[in-house]
TORTIGU-728689 format. One record per residue (C-alpha): z, x, y; residue in three letters. Coordinates in steps of 0.001 Angstrom, whole numbers, plus 500000, padded with zeros to 6 digits. Layout:
// TORTIGU-728689
ZXYALA
...
END
This chain:
// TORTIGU-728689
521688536420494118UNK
525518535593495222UNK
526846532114493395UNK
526984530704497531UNK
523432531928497980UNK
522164529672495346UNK
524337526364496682UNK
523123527049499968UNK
519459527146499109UNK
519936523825496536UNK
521921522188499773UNK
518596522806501923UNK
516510521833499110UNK
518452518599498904UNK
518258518410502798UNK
514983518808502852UNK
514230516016500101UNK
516458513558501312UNK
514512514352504811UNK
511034513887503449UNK
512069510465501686UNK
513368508896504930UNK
510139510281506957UNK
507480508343504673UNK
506647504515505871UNK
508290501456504093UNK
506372498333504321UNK
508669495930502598UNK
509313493303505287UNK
506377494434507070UNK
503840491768508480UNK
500255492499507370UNK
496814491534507364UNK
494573491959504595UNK
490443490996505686UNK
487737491517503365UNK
485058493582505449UNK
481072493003504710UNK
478587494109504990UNK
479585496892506480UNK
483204497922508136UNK
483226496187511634UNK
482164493127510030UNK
484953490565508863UNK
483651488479506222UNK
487191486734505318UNK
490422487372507256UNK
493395486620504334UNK
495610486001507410UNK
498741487681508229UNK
502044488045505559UNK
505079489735504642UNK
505361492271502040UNK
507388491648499674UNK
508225491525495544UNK
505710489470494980UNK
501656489942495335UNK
500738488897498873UNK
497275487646498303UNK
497359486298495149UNK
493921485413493334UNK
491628482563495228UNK
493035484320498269UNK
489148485818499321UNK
487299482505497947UNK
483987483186499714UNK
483978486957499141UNK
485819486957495665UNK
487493484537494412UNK
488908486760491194UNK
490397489189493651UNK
493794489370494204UNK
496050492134496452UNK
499581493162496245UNK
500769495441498742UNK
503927497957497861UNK
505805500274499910UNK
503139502999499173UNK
499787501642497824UNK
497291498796497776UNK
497013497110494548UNK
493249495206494124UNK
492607493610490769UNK
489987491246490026UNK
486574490939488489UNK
483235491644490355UNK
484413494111492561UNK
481078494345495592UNK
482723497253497499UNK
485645499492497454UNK
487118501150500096UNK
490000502759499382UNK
490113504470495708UNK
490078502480492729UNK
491890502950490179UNK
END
């Protein structure tokens, strides 16, 4: 394989990466609405309102007091962070 083979396949790669970084959703600054659902999924059982995403945990704990008040949820650019005691139902996967 020719020396301008290789740079030309690491320039796609790079291409390709930078590409796939740009394409994936950033929620920092986003408005959102976290709800706890029960007992089932079209139920609401406490709407935590709308808020930005930001550095700091969006619903902190005492957010969900009727459903749980030991919950809280902080929201990042690529995941849901629940933590908490006494967790009734989960959702989305826990870990």
């Amino acid at each position: 394989m020719s020396k301008m083979h290789e740079i030309r396949i690491a320039s796609v790669a790079v291409l390709f990466a930078a590409w796939s970084y740009s394409a994936q959703a950033q929620l920092d600054g986003s408005t959102i609405n976290v709800s706890a659902y029960y007992p089932d999924t079209s139920s609401v059982y406490q709407n935590g309102g709308n808020t930005v995403v930001s550095g700091s945990t969006e619903y902190p704990t005492g957010s969900f007091p009727s459903y749980n008040p030991t919950w809280s949820v902080d929201v990042t650019d690529n995941q849901m962070i629940i933590t908490g005691s006494g967790f009734r139902v989960c959702g989305i996967i826990c870990g």
